[in-house]
C-alpha positions in Angstrom: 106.4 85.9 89.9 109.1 88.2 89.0 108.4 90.3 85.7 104.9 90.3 86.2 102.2 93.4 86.8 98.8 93.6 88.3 97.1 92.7 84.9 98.3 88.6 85.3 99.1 88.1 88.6 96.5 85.7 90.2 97.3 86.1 93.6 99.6 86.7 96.7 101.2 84.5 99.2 101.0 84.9 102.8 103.5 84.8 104.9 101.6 84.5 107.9 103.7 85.1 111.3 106.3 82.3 111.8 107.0 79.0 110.0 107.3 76.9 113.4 104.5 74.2 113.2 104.7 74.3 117.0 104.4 77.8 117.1 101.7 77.7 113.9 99.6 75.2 116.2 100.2 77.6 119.6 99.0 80.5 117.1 95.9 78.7 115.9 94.7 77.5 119.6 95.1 80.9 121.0 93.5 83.1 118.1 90.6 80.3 117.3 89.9 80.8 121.3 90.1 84.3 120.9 87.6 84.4 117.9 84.9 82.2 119.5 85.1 85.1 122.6 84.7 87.2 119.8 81.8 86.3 117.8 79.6 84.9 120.9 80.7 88.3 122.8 79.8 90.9 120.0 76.5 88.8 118.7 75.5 88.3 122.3 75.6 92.1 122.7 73.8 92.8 119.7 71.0 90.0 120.7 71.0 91.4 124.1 70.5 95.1 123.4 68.1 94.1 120.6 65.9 92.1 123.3 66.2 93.8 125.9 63.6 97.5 125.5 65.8 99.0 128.7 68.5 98.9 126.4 67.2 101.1 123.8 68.9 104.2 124.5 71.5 106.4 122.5 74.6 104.9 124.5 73.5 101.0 123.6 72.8 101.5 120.1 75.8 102.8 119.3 77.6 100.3 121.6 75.2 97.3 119.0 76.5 99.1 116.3 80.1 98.7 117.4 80.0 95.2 118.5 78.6 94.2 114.9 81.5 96.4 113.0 84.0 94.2 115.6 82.5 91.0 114.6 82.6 91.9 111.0 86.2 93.2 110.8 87.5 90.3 113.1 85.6 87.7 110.5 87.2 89.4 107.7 90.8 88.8 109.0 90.6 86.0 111.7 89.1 83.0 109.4 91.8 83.1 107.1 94.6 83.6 109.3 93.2 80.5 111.0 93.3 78.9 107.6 96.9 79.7 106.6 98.5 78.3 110.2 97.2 74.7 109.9 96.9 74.0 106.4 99.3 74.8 103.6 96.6 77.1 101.5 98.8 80.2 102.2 97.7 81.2 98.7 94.8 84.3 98.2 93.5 85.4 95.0 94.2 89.2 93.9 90.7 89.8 94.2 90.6 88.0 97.8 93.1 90.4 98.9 91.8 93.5 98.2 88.3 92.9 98.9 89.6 91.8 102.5 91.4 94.7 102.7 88.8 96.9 101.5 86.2 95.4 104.0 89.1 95.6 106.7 90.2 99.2 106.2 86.0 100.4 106.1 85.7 98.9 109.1 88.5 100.6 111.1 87.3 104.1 109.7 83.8 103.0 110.5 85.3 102.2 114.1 86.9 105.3 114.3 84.0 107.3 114.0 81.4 105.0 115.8 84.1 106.0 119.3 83.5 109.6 118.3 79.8 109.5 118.5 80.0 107.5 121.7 82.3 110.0 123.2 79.6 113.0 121.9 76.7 110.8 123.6 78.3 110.7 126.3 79.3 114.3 126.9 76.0 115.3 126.1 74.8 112.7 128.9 77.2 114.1 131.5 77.5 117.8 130.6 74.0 118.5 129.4 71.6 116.1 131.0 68.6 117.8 130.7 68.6 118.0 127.5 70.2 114.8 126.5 66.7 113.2 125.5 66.1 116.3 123.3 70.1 116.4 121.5 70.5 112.5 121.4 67.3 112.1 119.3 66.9 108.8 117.2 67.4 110.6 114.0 70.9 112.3 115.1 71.5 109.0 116.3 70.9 107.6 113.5 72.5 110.2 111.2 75.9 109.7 113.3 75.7 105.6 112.5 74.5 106.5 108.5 77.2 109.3 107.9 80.2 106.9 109.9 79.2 104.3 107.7 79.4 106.4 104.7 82.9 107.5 105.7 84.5 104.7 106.2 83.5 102.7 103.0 84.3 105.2 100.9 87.6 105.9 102.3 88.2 102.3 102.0 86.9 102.3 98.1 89.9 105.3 97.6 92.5 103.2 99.7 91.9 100.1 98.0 91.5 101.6 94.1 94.9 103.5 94.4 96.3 100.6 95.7 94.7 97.9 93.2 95.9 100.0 90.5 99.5 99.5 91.1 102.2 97.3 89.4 103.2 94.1 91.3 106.2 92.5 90.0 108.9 92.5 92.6 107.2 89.8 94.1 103.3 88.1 95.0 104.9 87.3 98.6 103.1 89.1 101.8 105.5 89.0 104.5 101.9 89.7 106.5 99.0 87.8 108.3 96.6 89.5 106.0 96.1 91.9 102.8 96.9 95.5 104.8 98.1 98.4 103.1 101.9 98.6 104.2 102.6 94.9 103.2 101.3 95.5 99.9 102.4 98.4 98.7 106.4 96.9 99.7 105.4 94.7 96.5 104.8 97.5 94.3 107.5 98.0 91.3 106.1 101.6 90.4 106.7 104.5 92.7 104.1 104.4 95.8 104.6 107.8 96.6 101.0 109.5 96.0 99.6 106.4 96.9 101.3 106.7 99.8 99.9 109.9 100.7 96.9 110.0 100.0 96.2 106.9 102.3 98.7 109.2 104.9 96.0 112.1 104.7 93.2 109.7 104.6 94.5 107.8 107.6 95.5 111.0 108.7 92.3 113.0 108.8 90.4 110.2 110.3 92.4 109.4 113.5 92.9 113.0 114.1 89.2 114.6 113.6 87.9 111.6 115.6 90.3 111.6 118.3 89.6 115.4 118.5 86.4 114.7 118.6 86.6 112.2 121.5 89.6 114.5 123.6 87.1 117.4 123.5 84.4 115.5 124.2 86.4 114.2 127.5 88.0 117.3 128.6 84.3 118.6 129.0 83.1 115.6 130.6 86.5 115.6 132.8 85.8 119.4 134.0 82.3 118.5 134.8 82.9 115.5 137.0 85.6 117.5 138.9 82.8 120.1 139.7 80.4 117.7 140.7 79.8 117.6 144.6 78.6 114.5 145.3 80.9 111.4 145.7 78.1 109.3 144.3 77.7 111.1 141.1 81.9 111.5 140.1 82.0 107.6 140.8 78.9 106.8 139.0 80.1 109.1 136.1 83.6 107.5 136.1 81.8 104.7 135.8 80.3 105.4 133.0 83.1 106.6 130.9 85.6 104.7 131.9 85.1 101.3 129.8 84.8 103.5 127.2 87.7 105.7 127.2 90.1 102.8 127.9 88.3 101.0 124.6 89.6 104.4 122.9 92.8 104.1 124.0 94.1 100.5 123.2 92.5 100.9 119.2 93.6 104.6 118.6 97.1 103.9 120.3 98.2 101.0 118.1 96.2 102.8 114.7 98.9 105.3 115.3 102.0 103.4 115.7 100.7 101.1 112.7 99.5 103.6 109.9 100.9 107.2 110.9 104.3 106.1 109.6 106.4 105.4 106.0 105.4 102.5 104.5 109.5 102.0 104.3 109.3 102.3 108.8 107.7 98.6 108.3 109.0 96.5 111.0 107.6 92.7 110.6 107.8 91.5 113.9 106.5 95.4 115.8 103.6 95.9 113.0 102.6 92.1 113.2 102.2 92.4 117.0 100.1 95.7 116.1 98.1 94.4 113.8 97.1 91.4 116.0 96.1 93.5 118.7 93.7 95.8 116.4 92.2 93.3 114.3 91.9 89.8 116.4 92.3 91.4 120.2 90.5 94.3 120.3 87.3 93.0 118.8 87.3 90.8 121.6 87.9 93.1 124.3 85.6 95.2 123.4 82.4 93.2 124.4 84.2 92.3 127.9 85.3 95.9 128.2 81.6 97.5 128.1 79.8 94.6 129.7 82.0 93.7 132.8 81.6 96.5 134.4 78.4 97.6 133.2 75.5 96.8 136.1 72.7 97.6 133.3 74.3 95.1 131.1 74.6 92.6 133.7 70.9 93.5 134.5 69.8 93.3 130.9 71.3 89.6 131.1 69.2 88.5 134.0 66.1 90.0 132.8 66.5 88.3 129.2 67.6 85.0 130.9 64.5 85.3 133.1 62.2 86.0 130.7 63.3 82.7 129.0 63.0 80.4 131.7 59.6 82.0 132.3 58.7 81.5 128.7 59.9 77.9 128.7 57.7 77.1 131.7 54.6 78.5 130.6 54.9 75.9 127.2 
């Protein structure tokens, strides 16, 4: 493919993560198994807070929310990683590529900001209780969803039309598991450098004014559990925030190592490992993270599963 631009090339090659069939069959067993927790975790959480009226509170529509952007972003990247470790269709069209990683990079900004509004919620529900029904209204709510989603497709639209636009004729070769910027921009033959920052201060300003968001949000709710007298209310409040901030932590921690960097810092083996945590773990943990330990989930279940049986009984 040498010699050749963005105007004829047809499409990329990827690498995927080793070229061991043993390995490439390992691989496939472990992330197909990790997809199917995926999809029947996130949908069941969306089914279950849809059917279940308890449910329909500030906290659990954002949490719906979130489980359908981690299904989305998982199929985007998962299916076809799948595809490339059993069968020899490593090949994606140019197109392919970049609409994958324009629905992959809008759904990690979308991300970031959905965790941002569930840290907000859940300051207002710790800090200012008596007026949470008041602040968390359903049209903030649903501002907070609207405005994330607005954010994070149009960043993606910027990330993947300066990319697009670049000369490719070093080679059409991903040394990746998927179309993400880093990989790609390694193939360019014309200088990367504003490309490169603009998706630095794009990347940039989302991790930071949404992990401001969130460490302001749980210094407050941190100072007001301390002050709390009752045993009883710190745990239950623990409780309450802790599935969330450890969710936090695992995705901002590896967004950071993989995208607050040079795109010349790219280590194969270290961003690979990254990037299958983000985009095929954490989807899945996510569902198991905020429903394990959740007693009102585990509730919800029951009462839906209940309501079945009943239903099928009276036919």
């Amino acid at each position: 493919m040498d010699g050749k631009n963005d105007t004829d090339m047809s499409d990329f090659i990827l690498m995927g993560m080793t070229e061991s069939e043993d390995n490439q069959l390992t691989l496939f067993s472990v992330f197909l198994l990790i997809y199917l927790i995926t999809v029947l975790g996130n949908a069941g959480m969306v089914l279950l807070i849809h059917l279940d009226t308890q449910l329909h509170t500030p906290m659990y529509f954002f949490l719906s929310h979130l489980s359908f952007l981690d299904l989305n972003y998982s199929t985007v990247v998962t299916p076809k990683t799948l595809e490339t470790l059993v069968t020899s269709s490593t090949y994606i069209s140019f197109l392919g590529c970049f609409t994958q990683l324009y629905f992959f990079v809008a759904s990690v900004v979308t991300e970031c900001f959905f965790l941002s509004s569930m840290a907000y919620d859940r300051y207002v529900a710790i800090c200012n209780p008596l007026h949470y029904p008041v602040v968390m209204s359903k049209t903030l709510c649903h501002s907070l969803i609207t405005v994330s989603y607005i954010l994070g497709f149009s960043e993606a639209l910027v990330v993947v039309l300066f990319t697009a636009t670049l000369d490719f004729c070093k080679s059409n070769i991903i040394h990746h598991f998927f179309c993400d910027t880093t990989p790609i921009l390694i193939l360019s033959c014309t200088d990367t450098h504003d490309t490169q920052i603009t998706i630095f201060i794009l990347s940039g300003f989302t991790l930071l004014v949404s992990l401001v968001i969130v460490s302001v949000s749980y210094m407050f709710i941190l100072t007001t559990i301390l002050k709390m007298k009752s045993t009883s209310g710190k745990r239950k409040a623990f409780s309450t925030c802790a599935s969330h901030f450890l969710g936090v932590t695992i995705f901002y921690s590896t967004l950071f190592f993989t995208y607050l960097k040079p795109s010349k810092s790219y280590s194969e083996g270290k961003d690979q490992i990254a990037s299958v945590f983000y985009s095929i773990v954490i989807p899945m943990l996510n569902p198991l993270i905020y429903s394990l330990r959740n007693k009102e989930v585990k509730q919800a279940l029951i009462r839906v599963m209940q309501k079945g049986t009943i239903g099928n009984n009276l036919r």
